[in-house]
C-alpha positions in Angstrom: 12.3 87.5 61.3 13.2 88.3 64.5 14.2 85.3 67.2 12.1 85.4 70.3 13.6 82.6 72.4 16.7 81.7 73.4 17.1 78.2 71.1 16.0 80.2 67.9 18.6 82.9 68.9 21.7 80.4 69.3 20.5 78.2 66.4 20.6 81.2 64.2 23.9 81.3 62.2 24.3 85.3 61.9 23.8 85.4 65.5 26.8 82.4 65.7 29.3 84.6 63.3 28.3 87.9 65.6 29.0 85.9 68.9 32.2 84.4 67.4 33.4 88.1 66.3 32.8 89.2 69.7 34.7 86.7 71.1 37.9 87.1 69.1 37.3 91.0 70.0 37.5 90.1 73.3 40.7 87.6 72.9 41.9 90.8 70.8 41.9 93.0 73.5 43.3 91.1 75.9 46.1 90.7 74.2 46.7 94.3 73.0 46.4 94.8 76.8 49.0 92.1 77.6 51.6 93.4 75.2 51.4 96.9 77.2 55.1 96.6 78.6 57.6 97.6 76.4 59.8 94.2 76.2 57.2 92.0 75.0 55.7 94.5 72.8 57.8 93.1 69.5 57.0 89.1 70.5 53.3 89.7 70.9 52.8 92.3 67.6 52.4 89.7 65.0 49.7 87.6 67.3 47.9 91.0 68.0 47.7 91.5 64.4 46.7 87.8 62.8 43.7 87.9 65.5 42.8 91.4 64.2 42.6 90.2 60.7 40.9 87.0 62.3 38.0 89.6 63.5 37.6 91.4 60.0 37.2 87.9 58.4 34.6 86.8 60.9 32.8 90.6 60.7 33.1 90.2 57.0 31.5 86.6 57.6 28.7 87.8 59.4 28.0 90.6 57.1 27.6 87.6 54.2 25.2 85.6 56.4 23.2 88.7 57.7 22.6 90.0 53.5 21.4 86.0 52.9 19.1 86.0 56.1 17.8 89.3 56.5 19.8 92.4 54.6 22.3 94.4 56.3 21.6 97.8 57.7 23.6 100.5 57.0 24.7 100.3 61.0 26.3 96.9 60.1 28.5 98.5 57.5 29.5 101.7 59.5 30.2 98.9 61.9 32.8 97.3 59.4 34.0 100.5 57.9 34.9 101.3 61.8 37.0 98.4 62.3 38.2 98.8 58.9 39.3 102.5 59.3 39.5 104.1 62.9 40.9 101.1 64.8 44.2 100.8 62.9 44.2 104.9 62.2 44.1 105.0 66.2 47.3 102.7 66.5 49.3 105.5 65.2 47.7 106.9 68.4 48.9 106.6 72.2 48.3 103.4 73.4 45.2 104.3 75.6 43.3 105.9 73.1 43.7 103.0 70.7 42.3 100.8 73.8 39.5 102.9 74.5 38.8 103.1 70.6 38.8 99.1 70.1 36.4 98.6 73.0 34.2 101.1 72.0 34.2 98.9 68.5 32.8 96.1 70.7 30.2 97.9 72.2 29.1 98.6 68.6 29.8 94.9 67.9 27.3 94.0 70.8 24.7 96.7 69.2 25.0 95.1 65.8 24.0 91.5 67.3 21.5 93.2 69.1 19.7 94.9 66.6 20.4 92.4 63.7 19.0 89.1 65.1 16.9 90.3 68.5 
């Protein structure tokens, strides 16, 4: 059942779990930009990585929700594979790449609450 106002989209918990993914995304990113310089590369690492596990956890969270509410698609799982495969293969990467790879996993983040719960 699709939401058609704005209280049935926030009271609906798939689209809460989606909106929480996006923002640790978000946090995720701005981090991985912070650490650019060199010398606080090492110190900020191990944060950059807990909130990226923090992201699969709330993906894989959402994709639990979605299958009890409505079934997934088989966009939400390329989705997941995506952030489960290409964003750590593109850390190996340079640096700018990986960035541009990670934000182009939120735009898909931002199509997946789109075209799950509106």
């Amino acid at each position: 059942m699709q939401a058609t106002s704005l209280a049935e989209i926030f009271s609906h918990p798939s689209f809460l779990t989606i909106l929480a993914t996006i923002l640790i995304v978000i946090a995720n990113i701005m981090i991985g930009v912070s650490m650019l310089p060199k010398d606080i590369r090492q110190k900020r690492y191990k944060l950059h990585r807990a909130v990226y596990g923090a992201v699969l956890v709330s993906l894989g969270v959402f994709l639990v929700v979605t299958h009890r509410l409505l079934g997934n698609s088989a966009f939400n799982y390329f989705v997941m594979a995506y952030f489960l495969t290409v964003i750590p293969l593109s850390r190996k990467w340079n640096v700018t790449a990986h960035a541009i790879i990670a934000s182009v996993g939120l735009v898909l983040l931002v199509g997946v609450a789109a075209f799950s719960i509106l």
